[in-house]
N, C-alpha and C positions, 0 to 999 in steps of 0.2 A: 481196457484189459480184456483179453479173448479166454474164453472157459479153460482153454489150455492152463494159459499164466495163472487164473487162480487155481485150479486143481494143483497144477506147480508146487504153488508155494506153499498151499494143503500140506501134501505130501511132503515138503522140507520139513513145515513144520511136525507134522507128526512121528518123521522120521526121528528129528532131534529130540524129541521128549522118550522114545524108545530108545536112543541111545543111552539117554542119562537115567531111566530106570537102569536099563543094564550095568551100567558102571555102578549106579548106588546099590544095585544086587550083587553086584560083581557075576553079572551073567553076559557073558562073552557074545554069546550069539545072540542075544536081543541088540548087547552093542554095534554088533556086525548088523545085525536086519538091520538096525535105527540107521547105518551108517548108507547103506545102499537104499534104500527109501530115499533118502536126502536126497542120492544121485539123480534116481527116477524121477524126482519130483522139480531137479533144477533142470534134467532134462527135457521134461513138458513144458516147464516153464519159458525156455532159448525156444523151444519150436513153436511156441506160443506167441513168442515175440517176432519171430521168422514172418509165421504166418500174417500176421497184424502187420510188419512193414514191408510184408510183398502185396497185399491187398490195398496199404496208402501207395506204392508205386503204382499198382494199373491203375487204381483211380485215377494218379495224378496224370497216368499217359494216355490216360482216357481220353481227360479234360483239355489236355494240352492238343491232341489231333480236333478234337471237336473247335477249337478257335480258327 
């Protein structure tokens, strides 16, 4: 897992606990941040994983020219 994927998932989960104060406040805009937080954080998370299987592809086309 690359620092990205856990920040990631950090931030989903942090988002989701602000959403749900917000709705048990019935505060609209902590539910709105909580909800885009989630986004941000599934975002780092895909680019995280982007990153992690473009790094095992050159490896592996590394390894494979070097035979």
């Amino acid at each position: 897992m690359t620092e990205d994927e856990a920040k990631g998932k950090g931030k989903q989960v942090e988002g989701k606990v602000r959403e749900k104060v917000g709705e048990a406040t019935g505060n609209t805009r902590q539910q709105i941040k909580g909800t885009v937080q989630q986004v941000e954080g599934k975002v780092q998370e895909t680019t995280g994983k982007v990153k992690r299987n473009a790094e095992k592809e050159e490896h592996k086309h590394v390894h494979d020219h070097e035979h």
